[in-house]
C-alpha positions as CSV (number, residue, x, y, z in Angstrom):
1,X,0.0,0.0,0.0
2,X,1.9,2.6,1.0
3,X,5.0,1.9,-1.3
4,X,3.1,1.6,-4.1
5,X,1.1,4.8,-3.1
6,X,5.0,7.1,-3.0
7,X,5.5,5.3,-6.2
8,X,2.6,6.0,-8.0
9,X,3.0,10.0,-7.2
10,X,6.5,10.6,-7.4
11,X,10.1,9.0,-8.7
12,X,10.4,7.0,-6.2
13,X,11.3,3.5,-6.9
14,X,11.1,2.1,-2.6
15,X,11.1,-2.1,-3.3
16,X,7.4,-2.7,-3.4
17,X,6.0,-6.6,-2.8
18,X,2.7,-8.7,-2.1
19,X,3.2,-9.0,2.0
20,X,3.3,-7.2,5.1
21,X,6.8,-5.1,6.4
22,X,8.2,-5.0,3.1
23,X,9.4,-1.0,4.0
24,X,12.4,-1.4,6.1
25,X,14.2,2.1,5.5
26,X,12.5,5.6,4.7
27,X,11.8,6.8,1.2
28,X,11.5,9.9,-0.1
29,X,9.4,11.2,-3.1
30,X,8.7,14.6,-4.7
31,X,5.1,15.0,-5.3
32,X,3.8,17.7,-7.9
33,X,0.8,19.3,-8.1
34,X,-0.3,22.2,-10.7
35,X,1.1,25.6,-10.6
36,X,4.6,24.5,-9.6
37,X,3.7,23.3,-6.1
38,X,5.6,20.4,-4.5
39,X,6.4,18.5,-1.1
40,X,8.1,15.4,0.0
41,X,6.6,12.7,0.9
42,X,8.3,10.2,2.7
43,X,7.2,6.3,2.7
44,X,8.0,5.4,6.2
45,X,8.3,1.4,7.3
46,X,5.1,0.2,9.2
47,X,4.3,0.5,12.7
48,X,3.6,-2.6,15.3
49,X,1.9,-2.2,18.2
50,X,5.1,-1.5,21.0
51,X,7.2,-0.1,18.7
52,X,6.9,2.9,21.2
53,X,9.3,0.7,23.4
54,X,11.2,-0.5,20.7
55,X,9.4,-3.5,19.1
56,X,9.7,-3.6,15.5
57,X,11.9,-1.0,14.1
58,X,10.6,1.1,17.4
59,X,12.3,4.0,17.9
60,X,14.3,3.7,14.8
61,X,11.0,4.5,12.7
62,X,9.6,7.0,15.2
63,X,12.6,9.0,14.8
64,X,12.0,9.3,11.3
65,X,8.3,10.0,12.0
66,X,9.4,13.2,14.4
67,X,10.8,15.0,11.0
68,X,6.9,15.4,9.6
69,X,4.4,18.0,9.5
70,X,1.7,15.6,8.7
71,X,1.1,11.8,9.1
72,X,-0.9,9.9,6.4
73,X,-2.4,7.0,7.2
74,X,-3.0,4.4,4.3
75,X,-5.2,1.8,5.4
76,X,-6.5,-1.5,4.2
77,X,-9.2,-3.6,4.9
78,X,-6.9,-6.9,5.2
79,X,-8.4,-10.7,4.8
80,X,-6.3,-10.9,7.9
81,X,-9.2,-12.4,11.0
82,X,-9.4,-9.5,13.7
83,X,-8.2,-6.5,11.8
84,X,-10.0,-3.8,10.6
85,X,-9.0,-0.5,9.6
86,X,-10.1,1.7,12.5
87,X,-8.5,-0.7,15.3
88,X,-4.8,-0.2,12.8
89,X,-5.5,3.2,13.1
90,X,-6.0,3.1,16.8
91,X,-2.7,1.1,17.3
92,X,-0.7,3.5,15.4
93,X,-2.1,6.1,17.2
94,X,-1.5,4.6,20.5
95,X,2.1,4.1,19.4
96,X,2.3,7.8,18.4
97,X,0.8,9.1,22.1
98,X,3.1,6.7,24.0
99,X,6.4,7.7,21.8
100,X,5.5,11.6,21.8
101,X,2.1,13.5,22.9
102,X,3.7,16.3,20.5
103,X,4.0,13.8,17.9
104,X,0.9,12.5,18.3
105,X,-0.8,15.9,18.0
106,X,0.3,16.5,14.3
107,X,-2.3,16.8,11.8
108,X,-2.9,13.7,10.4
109,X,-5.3,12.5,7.2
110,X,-6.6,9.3,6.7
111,X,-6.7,7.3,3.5
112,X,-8.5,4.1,3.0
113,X,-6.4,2.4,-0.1
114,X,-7.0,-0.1,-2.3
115,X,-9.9,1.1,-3.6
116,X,-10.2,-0.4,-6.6
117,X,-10.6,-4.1,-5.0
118,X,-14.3,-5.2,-4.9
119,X,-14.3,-6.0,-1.3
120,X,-12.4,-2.6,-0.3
121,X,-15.4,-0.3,-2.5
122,X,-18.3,-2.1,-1.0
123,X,-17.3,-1.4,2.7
124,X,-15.6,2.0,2.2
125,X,-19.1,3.9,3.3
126,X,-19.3,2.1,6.7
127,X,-15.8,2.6,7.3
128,X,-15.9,6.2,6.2
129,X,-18.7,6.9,8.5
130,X,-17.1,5.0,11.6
131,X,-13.9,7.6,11.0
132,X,-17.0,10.4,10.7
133,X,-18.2,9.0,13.9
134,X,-14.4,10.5,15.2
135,X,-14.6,13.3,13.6
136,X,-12.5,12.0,10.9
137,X,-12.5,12.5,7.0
138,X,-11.9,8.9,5.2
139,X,-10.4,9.4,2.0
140,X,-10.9,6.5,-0.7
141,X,-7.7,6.2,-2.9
142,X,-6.1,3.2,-5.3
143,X,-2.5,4.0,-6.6
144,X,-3.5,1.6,-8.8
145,X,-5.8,3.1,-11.1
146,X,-5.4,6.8,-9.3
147,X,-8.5,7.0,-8.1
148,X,-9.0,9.7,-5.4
149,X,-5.4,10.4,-5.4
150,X,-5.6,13.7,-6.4
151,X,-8.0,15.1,-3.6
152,X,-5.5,13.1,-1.0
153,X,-2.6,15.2,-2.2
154,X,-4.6,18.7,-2.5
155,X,-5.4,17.5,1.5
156,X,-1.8,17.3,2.2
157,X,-1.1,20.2,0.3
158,X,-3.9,22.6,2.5
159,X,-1.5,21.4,5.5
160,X,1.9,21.3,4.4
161,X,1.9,24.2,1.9
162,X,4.3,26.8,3.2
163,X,2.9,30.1,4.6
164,X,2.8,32.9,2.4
């Protein structure tokens, strides 16, 4: 998901693969938009639940995370039993709070990915309004076929565009 999202809007080539983890080190893309704008966006290895005490890539990949403005979340609703989008979302979030309240604070969007899958379409309305429920706008994006990708990046533009 994410890989192949950074991919699919800017140069970068991060090794991109059909299971969980493949991200082990931080890649970084240019994204463009019209009228000249840009901003990087960096493709970040996944988060486990106690990686805020050094499970995982722990504090390694929160380090990283401390040098953002914003946090993107790509979900996935995963044929996995017991996960769900909104409970990975929680656990990252957890993470975030126990690593760094400040960090944790940062503005963050919220992408549902994938799309384009049959399964992912049909129960993108009840997940978009449980992350309504919070107060939370559920984007619906597939790198694939570039579907909703656009409005995700004018979102992270309204945040991380530069002051004028």
């Amino acid at each position: 998901g994410k890989s192949t999202f950074i991919s699919a809007v800017s140069r970068a080539r991060p090794k991109i693969a059909d299971y969980p983890f493949t991200t082990l080190v931080p890649n970084l893309g240019v994204v463009g938009l019209s009228g000249g704008r840009s901003f990087v966006l960096a493709d970040i290895p996944g988060l486990i639940e106690g990686a805020s005490e050094g499970h995982g890539l722990g504090h390694r990949f929160l380090r990283h995370v401390e040098r953002t403005r914003v946090l993107l979340h790509l979900i996935e609703v995963s044929a996995e039993p017991g996960r769900d989008p909104l409970h990975d979302f929680d656990v990252i979030n957890r993470e975030l709070q126990r690593y760094s309240p400040e960090l944790a604070a940062r503005p963050q969007v919220v992408a549902l990915s994938k799309v384009d899958l049959t399964e992912t379409r049909d129960g993108f309305p009840s997940w978009r309004d449980q992350f309504a429920a919070r107060g939370i706008t559920l984007h619906g994006v597939s790198a694939a076929t570039g579907e909703g990708v656009p409005e995700l990046l004018e979102a992270l533009w309204k945040i991380v565009r530069p002051a004028v």
